[in-house]
C-alpha positions in Angstrom: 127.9 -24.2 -100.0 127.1 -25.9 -96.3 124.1 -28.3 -96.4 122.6 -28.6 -93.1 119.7 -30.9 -91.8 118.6 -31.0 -88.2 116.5 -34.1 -86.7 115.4 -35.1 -83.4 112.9 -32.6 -82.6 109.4 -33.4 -79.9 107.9 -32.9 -77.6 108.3 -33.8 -73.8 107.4 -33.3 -70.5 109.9 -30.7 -68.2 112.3 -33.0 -66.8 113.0 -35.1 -70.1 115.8 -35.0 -72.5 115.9 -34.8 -76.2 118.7 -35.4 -78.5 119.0 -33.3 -81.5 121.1 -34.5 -84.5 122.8 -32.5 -87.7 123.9 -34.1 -90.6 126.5 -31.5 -92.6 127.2 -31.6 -96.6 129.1 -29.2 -98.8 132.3 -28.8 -96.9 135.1 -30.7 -95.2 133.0 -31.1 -91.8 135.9 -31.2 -89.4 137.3 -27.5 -90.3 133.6 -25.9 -89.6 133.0 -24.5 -86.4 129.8 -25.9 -85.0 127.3 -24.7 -83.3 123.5 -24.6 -82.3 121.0 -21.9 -81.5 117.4 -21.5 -80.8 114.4 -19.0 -81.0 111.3 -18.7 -79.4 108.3 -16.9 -80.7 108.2 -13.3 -79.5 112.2 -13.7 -78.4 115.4 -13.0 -79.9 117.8 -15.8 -81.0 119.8 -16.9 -78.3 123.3 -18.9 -79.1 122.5 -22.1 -76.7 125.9 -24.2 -77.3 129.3 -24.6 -79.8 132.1 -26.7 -80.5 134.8 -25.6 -82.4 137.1 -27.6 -84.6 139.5 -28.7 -82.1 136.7 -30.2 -79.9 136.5 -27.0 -77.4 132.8 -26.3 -76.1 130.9 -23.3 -75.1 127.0 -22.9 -73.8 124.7 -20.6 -72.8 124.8 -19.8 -69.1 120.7 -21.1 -69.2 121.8 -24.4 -70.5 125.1 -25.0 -69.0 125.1 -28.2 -67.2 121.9 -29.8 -68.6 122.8 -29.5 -72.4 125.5 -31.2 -74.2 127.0 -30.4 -77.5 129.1 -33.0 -79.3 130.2 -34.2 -82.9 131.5 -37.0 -84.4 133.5 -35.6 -87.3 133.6 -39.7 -89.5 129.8 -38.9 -89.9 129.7 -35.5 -90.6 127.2 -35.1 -87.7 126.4 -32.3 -84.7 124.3 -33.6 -81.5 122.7 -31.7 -79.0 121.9 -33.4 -75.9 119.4 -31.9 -74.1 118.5 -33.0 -70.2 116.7 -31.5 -67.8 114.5 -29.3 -70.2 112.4 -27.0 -69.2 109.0 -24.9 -70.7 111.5 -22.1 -71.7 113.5 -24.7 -73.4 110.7 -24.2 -75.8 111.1 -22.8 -79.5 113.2 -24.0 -82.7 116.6 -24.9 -82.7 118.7 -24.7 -85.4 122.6 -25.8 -86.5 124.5 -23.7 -87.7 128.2 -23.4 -89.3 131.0 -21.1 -89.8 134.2 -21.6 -91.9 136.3 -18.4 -90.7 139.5 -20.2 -89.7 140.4 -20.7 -85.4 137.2 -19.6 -84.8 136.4 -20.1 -80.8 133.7 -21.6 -79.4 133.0 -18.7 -77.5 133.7 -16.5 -80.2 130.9 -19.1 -82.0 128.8 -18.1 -79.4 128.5 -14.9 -79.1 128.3 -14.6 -83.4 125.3 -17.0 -82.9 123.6 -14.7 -80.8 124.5 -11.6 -82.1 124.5 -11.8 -86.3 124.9 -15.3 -86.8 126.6 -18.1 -88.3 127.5 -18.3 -92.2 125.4 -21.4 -92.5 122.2 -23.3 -90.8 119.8 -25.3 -91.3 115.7 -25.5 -91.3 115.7 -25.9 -87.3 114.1 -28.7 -85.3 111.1 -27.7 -82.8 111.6 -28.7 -79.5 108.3 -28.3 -77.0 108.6 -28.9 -73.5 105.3 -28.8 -71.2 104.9 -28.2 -67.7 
């Protein structure tokens, strides 16, 4: 059983940046296939970034260049760096895990979006205003 807890949630101004964090539990954290999604009220869940095992990254066309997904396998932790958000940067984000084997990042994606992840956690609200 995964364990996950995300921190780092607020509220900012468009333009800011935010820096989520994930502490994982439960499972050797360097074989899990990362990754972090978000969903807005009214919206459909939306795969924003990933990071597979061996480091590779993938992101969301809406976030690619401003957001920046990272972990540091020693502490068990997932970041999410966030820059240049926006208002529709707005809703919760959560982390979210995978242990199928080789697993992509784009592969991690696109599962994020479309069923989801094996694992994640209780999500971190992020609220950018104009």
């Amino acid at each position: 059983q995964v364990q996950l807890v995300e921190s780092g949630g607020g509220s900012v101004q468009a333009g800011g940046s935010l820096r989520l964090s994930c502490v994982a539990s439960g499972y050797t954290f360097s074989n899990l296939c990362m990754g972090w999604f978000r969903q807005a009220p009214g919206k459909e869940r939306e795969g924003v970034a990933a990071i597979a095992g061996d480091g590779s990254t993938s992101y969301a066309d809406s976030v690619k260049g401003r957001f920046t997904i990272s972990r540091d396998n020693a502490k068990n932790s997932l970041y999410l760096q966030m820059n240049s958000l926006k208002p529709e940067d707005t809703a919760m984000y959560y982390c979210s895990a995978d242990l199928a084997l080789g697993m992509t990042a784009i592969e991690a994606l696109r599962i994020m979006t479309e069923s989801g992840m094996d694992y994640w956690g209780k999500g971190a609200l992020v609220t950018i205003s104009s």
